[in-house]
Backbone and ligand atoms as CSV (ligand in chain L), in Angstrom:
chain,resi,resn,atom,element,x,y,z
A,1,UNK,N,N,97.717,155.718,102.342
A,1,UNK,CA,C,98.682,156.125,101.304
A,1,UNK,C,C,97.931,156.864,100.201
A,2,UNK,N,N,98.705,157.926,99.875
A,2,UNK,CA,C,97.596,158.889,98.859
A,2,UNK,C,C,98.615,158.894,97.415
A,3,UNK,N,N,97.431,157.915,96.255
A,3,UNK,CA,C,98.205,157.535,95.249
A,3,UNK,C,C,97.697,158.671,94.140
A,4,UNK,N,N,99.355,158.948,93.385
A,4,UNK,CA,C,98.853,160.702,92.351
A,4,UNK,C,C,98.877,159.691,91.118
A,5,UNK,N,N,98.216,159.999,90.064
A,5,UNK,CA,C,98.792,159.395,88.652
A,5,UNK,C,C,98.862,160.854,87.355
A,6,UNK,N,N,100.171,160.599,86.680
A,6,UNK,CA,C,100.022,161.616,85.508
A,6,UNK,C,C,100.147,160.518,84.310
A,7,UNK,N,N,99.728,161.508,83.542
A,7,UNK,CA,C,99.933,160.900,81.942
A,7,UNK,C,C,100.985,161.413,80.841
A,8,UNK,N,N,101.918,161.247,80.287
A,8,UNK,CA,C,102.374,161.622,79.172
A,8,UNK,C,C,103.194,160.800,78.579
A,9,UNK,N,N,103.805,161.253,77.431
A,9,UNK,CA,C,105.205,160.646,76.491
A,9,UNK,C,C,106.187,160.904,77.141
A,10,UNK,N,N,106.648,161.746,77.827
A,10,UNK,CA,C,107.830,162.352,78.996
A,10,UNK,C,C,109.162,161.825,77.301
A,11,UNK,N,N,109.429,162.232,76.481
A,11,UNK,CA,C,110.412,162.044,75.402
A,11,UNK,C,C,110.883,163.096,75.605
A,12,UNK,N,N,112.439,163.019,75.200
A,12,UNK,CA,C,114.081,163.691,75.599
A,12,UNK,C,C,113.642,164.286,77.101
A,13,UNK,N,N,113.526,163.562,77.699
A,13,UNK,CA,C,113.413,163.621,79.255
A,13,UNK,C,C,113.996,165.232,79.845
A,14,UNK,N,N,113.266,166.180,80.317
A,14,UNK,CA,C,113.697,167.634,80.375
A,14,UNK,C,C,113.160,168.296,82.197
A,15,UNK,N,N,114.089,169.260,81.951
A,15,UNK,CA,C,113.762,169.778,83.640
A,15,UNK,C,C,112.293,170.377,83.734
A,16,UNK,N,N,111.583,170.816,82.651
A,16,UNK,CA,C,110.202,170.811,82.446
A,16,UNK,C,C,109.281,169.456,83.305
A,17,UNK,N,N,109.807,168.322,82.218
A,17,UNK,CA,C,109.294,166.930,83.000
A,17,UNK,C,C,109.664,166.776,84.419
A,18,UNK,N,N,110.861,166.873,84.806
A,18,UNK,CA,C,111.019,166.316,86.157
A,18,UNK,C,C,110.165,167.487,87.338
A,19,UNK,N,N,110.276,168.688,86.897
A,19,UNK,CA,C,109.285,169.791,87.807
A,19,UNK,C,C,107.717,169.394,87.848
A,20,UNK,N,N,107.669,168.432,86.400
A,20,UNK,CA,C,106.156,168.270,86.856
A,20,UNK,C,C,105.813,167.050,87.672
A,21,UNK,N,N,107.104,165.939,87.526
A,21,UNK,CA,C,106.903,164.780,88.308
A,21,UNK,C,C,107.168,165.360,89.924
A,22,UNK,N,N,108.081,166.586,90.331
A,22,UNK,CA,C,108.529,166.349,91.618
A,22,UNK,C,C,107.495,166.707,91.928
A,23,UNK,N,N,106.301,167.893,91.741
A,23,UNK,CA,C,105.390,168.649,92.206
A,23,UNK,C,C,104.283,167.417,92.404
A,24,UNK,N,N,104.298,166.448,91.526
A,24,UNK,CA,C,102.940,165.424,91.663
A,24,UNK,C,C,103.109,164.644,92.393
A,25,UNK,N,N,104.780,164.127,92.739
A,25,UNK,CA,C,104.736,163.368,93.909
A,25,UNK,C,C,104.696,163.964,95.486
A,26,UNK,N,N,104.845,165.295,95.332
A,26,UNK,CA,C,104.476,166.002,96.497
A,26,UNK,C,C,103.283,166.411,96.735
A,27,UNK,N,N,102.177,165.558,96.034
A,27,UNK,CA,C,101.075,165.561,96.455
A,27,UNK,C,C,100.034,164.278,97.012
A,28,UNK,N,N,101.244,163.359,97.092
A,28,UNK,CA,C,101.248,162.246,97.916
A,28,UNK,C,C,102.179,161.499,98.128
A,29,UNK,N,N,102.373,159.956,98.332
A,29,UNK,CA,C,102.905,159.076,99.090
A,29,UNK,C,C,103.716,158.201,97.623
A,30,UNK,N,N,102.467,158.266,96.690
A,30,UNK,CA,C,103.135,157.272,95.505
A,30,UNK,C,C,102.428,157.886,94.218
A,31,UNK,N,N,103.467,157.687,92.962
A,31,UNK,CA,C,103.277,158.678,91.750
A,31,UNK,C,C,103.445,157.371,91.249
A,32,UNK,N,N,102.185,157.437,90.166
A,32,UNK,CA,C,102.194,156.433,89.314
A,32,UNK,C,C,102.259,156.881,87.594
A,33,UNK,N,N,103.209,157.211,87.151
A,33,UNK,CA,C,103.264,157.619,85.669
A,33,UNK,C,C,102.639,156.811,84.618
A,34,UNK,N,N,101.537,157.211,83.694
A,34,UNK,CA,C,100.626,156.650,82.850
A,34,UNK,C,C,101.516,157.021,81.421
A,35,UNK,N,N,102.366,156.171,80.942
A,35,UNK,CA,C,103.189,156.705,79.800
A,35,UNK,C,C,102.862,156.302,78.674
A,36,UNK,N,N,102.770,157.158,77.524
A,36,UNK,CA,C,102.140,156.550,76.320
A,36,UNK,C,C,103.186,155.725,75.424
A,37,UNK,N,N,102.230,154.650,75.004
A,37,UNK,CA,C,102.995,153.489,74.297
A,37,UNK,C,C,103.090,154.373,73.122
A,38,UNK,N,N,104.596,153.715,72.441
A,38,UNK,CA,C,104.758,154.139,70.983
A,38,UNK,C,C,103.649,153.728,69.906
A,39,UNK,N,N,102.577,152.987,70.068
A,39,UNK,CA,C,101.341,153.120,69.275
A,39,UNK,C,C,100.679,154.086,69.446
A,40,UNK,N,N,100.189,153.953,70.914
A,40,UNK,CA,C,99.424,155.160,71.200
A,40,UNK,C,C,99.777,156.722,70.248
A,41,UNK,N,N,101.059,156.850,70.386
A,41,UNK,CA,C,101.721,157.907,70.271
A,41,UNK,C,C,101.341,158.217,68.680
A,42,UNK,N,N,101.692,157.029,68.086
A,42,UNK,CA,C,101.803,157.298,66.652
A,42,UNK,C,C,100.720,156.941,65.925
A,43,UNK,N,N,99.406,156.615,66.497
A,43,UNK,CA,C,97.904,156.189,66.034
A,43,UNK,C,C,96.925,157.082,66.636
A,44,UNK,N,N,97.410,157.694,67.283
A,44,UNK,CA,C,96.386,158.648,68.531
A,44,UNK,C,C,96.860,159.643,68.726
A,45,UNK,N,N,98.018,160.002,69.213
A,45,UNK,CA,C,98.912,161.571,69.373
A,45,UNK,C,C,99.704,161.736,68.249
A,46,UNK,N,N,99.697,161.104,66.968
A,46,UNK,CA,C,100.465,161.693,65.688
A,46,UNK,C,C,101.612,162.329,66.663
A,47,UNK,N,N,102.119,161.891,67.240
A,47,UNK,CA,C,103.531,161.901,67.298
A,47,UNK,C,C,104.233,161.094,67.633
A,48,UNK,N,N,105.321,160.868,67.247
A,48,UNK,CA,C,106.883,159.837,67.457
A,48,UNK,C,C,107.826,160.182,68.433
A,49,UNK,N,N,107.904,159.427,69.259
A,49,UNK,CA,C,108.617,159.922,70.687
A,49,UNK,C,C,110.419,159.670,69.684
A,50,UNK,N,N,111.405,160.109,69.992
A,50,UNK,CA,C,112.925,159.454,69.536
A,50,UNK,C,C,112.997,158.926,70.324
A,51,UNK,N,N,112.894,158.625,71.707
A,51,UNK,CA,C,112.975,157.249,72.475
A,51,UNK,C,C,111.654,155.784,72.620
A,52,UNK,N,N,112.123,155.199,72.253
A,52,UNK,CA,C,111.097,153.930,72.426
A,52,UNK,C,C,110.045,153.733,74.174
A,53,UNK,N,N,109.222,153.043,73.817
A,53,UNK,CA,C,108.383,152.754,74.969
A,53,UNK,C,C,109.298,152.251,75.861
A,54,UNK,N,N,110.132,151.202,75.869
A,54,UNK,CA,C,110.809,150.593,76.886
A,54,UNK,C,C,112.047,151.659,77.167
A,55,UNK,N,N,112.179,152.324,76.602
A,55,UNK,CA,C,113.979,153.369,76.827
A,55,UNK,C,C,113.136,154.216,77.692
A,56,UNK,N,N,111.777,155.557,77.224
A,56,UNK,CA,C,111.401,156.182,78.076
A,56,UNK,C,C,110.754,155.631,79.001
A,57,UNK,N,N,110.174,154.353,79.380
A,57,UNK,CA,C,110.290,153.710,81.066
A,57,UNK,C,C,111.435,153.334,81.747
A,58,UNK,N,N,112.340,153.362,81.146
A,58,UNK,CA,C,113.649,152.827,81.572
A,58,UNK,C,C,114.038,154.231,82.302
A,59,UNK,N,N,113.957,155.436,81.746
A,59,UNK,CA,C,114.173,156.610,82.015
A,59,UNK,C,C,113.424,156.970,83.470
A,60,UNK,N,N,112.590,156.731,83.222
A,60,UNK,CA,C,111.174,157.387,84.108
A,60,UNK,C,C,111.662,156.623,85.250
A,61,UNK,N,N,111.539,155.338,85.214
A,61,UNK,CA,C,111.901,154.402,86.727
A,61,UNK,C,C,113.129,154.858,87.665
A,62,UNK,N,N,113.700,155.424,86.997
A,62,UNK,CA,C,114.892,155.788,87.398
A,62,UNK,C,C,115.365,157.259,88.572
A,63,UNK,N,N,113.884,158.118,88.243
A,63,UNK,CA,C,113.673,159.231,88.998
A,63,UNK,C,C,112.979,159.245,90.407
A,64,UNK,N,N,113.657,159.481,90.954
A,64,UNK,CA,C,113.282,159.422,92.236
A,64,UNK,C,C,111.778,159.606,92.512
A,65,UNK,N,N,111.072,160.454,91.897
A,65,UNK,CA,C,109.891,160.701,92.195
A,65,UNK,C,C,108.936,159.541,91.646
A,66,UNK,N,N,109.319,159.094,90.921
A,66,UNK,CA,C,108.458,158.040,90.395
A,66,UNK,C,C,108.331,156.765,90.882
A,67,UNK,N,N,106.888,156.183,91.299
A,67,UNK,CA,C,106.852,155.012,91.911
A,67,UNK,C,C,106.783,153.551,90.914
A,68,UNK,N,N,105.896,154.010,89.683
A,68,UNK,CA,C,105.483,152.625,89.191
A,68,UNK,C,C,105.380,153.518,87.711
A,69,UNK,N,N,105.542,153.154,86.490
A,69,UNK,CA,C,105.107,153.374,85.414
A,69,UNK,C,C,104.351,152.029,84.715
A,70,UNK,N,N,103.271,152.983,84.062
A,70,UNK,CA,C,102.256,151.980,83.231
A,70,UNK,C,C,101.852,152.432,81.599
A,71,UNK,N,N,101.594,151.205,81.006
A,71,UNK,CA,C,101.224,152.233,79.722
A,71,UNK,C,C,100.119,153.047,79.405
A,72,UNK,N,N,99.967,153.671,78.414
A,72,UNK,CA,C,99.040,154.552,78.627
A,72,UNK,C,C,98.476,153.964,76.813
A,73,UNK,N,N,97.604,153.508,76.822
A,73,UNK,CA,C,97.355,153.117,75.110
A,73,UNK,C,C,96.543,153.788,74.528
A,74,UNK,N,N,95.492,154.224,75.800
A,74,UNK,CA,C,94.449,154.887,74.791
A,74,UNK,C,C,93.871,156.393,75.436
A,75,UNK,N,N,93.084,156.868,74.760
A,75,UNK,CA,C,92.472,158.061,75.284
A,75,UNK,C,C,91.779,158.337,76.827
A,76,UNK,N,N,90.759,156.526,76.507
A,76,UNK,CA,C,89.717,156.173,77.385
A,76,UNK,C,C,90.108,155.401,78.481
A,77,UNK,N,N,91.197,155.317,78.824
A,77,UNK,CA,C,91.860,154.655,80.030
A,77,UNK,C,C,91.920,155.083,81.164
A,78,UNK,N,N,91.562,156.516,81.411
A,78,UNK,CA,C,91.904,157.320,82.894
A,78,UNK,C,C,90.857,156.841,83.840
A,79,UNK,N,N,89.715,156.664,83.818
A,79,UNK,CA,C,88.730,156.672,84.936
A,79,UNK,C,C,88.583,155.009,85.246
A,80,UNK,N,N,89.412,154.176,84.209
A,80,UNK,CA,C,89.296,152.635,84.920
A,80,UNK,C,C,91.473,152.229,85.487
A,81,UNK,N,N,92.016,153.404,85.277
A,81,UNK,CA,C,93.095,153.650,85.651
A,81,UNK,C,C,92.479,154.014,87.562
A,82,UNK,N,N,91.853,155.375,87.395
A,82,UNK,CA,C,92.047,155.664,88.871
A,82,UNK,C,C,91.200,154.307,89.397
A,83,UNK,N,N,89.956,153.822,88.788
A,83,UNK,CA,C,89.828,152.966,89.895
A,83,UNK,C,C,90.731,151.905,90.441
A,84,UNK,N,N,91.358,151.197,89.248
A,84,UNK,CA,C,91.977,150.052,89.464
A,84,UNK,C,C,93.179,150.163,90.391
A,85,UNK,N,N,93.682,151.744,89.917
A,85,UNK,CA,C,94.737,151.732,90.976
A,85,UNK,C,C,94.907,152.680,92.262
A,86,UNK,N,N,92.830,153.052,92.386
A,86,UNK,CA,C,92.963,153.368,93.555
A,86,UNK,C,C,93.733,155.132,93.719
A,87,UNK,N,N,93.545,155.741,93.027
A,87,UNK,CA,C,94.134,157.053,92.931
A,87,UNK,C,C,93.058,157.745,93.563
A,88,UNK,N,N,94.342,158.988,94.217
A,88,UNK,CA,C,93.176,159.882,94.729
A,88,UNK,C,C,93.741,161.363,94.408
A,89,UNK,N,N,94.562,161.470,93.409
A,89,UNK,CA,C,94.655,162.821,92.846
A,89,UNK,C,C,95.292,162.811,91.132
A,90,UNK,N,N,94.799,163.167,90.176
A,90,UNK,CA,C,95.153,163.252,88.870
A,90,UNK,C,C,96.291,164.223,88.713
A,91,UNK,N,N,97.091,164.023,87.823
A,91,UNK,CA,C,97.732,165.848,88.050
A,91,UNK,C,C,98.164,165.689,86.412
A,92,UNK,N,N,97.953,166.787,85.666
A,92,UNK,CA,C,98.525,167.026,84.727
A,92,UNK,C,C,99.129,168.467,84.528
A,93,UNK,N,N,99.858,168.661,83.594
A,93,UNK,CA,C,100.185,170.466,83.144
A,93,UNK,C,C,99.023,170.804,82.672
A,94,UNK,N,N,99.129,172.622,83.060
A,94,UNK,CA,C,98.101,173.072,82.916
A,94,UNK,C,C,98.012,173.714,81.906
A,95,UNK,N,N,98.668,173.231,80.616
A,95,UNK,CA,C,98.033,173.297,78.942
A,95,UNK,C,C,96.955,171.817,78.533
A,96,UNK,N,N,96.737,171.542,79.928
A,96,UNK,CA,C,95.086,170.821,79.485
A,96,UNK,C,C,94.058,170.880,80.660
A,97,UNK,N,N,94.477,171.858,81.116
A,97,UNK,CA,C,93.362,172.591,81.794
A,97,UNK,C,C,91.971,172.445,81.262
A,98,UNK,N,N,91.368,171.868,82.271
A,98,UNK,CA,C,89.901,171.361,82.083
A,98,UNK,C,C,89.049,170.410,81.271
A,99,UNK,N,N,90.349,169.874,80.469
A,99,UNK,CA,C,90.557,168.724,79.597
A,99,UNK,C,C,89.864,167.152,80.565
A,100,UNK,N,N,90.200,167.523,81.742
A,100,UNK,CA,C,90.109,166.096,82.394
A,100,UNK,C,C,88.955,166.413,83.538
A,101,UNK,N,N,88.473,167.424,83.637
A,101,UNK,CA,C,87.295,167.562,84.816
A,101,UNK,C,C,86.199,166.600,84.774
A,102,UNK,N,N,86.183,165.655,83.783
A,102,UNK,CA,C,84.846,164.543,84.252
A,102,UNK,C,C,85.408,163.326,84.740
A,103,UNK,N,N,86.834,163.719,85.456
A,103,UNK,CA,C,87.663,162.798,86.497
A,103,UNK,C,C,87.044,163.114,87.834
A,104,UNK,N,N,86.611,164.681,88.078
A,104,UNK,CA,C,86.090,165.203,89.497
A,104,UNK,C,C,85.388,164.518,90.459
A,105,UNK,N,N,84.483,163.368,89.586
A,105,UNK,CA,C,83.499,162.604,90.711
A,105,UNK,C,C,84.348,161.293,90.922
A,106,UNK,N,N,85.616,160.857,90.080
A,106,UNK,CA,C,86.238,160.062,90.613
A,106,UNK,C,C,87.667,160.369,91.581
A,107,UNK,N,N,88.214,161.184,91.670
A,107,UNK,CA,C,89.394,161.579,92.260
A,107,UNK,C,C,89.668,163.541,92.047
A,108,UNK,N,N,90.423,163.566,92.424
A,108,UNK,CA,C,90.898,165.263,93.046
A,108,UNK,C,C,92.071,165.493,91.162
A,109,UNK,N,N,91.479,166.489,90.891
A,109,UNK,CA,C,92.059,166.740,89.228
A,109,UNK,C,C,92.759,168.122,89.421
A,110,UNK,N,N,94.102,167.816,89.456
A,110,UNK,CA,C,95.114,169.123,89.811
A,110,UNK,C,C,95.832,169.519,88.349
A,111,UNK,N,N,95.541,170.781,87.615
A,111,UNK,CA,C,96.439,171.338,86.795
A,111,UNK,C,C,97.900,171.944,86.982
A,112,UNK,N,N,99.045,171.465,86.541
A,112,UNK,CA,C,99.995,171.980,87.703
A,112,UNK,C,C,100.711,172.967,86.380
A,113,UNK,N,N,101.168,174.584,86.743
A,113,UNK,CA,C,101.782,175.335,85.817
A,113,UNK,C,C,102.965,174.396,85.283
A,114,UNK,N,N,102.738,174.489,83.787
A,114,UNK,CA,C,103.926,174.170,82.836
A,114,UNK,C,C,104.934,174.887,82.944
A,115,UNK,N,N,106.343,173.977,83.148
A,115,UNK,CA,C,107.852,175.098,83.043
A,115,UNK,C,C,107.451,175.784,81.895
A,116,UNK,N,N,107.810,177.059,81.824
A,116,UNK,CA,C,107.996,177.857,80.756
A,116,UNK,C,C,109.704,177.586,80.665
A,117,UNK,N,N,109.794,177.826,78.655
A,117,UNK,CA,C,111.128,177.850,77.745
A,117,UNK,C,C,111.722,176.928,77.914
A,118,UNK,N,N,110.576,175.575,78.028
A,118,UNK,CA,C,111.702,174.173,77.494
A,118,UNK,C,C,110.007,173.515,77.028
A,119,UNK,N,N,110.807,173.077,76.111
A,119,UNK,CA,C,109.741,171.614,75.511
A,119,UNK,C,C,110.418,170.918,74.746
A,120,UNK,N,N,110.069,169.448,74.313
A,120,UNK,CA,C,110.394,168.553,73.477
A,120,UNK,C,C,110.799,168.924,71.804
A,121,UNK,N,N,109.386,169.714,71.813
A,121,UNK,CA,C,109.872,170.247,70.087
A,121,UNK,C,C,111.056,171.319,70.377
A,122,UNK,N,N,111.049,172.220,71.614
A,122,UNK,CA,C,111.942,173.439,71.291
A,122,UNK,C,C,113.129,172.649,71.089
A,123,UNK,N,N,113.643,171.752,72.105
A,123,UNK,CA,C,115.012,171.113,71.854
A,123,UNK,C,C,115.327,170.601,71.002
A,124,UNK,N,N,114.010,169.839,69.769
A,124,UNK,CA,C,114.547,169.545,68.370
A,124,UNK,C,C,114.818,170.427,67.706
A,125,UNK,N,N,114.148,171.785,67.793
A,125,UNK,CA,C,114.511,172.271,67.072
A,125,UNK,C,C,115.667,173.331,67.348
A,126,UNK,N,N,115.738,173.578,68.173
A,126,UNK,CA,C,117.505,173.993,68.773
A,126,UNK,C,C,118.443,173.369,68.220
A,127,UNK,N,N,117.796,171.657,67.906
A,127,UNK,CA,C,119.170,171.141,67.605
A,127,UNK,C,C,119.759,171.080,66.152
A,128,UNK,N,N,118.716,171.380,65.435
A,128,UNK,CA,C,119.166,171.308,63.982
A,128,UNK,C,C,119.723,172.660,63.342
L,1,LIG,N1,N,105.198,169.628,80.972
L,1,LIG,C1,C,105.481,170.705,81.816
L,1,LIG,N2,N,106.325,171.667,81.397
L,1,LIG,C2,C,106.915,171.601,80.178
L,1,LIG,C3,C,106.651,170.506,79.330
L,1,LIG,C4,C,105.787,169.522,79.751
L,1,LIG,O1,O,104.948,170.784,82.937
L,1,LIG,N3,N,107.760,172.602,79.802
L,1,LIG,C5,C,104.254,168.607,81.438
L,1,LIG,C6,C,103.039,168.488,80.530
L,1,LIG,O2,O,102.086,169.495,80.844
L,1,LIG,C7,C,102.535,167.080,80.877
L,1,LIG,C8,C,103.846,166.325,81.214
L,1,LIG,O3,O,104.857,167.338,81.419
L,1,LIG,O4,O,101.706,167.129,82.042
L,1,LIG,C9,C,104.273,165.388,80.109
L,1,LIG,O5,O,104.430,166.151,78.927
L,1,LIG,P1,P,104.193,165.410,77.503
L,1,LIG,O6,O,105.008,164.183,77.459
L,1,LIG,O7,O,104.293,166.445,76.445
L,1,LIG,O8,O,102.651,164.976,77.692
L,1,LIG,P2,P,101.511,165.025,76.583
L,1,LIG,O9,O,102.070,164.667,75.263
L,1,LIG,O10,O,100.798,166.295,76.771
L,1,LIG,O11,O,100.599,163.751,77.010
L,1,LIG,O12,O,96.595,161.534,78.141
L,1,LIG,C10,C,97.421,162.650,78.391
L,1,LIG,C11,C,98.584,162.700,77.438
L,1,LIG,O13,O,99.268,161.463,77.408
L,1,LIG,C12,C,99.527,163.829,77.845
């Protein structure tokens, strides 16, 4: 079984997000989403998701492509992530391209193109 893991906030859940989950689970058997806790978010990524940690897993579980969601708390979590859970391909968007290459000697590190003309901020700010 060939296990993928991504990382993000995945907040106001968008066809951006789900293109990047379908593409990562089509690069194996089981997608394990690394989602950042609302600390994380707001001590480490200075940003505030509008959905809570438990609403955007509630979300995430719910997509077909997704096998297991976990939290994501800190920066330094990825390389005792793939071991523990045994991953054998990383995948993130590729606005962090090369961000994660000292994953290479532990697992296969795939940048996957970002949807273009949707993001989280564009839709806030569409909405006001
Ligand atoms: N994404 C995408 N296309 C978009 C918007 C987002 O492919 N139009 C991808 C991002 O590249 C990322 C994933 O969807 O791979 C989740 O996006 P965010 O929640 O914005 O993730 P981010 O805040 O970048 O967190 O440790 C890594 C971080 O947790 C990543």
């Amino acid at each position: 079984m060939k296990r993928v893991i991504t990382y993000g906030t995945f907040d106001l859940l968008h066809y951006g997000h789900i293109r990047l989950l379908k593409r990562a689970k089509a690069l194996g058997d089981y997608l394990i989403v690394a989602l950042s806790t609302d600390e994380f978010n707001a001590l480490k990524k200075h940003k505030e998701a509008y959905n809570s940690y438990a609403e955007r897993k509630y979300i995430l579980e719910a997509i077909r492509y997704v096998d297991e969601v976990i939290p994501e708390k800190d920066w330094a979590q990825k390389q005792t992530d793939i071991q523990k859970y045994q991953i054998n391909t990383f995948v993130m968007g590729d606005d962090w391209t090369g961000q994660f290459d000292f994953l290479k000697p532990y697992c296969k590190v795939v940048y996957l193109p970002r949807t273009p003309g949707i993001s989280t901020t564009k839709i806030k700010a569409d909405l006001k």
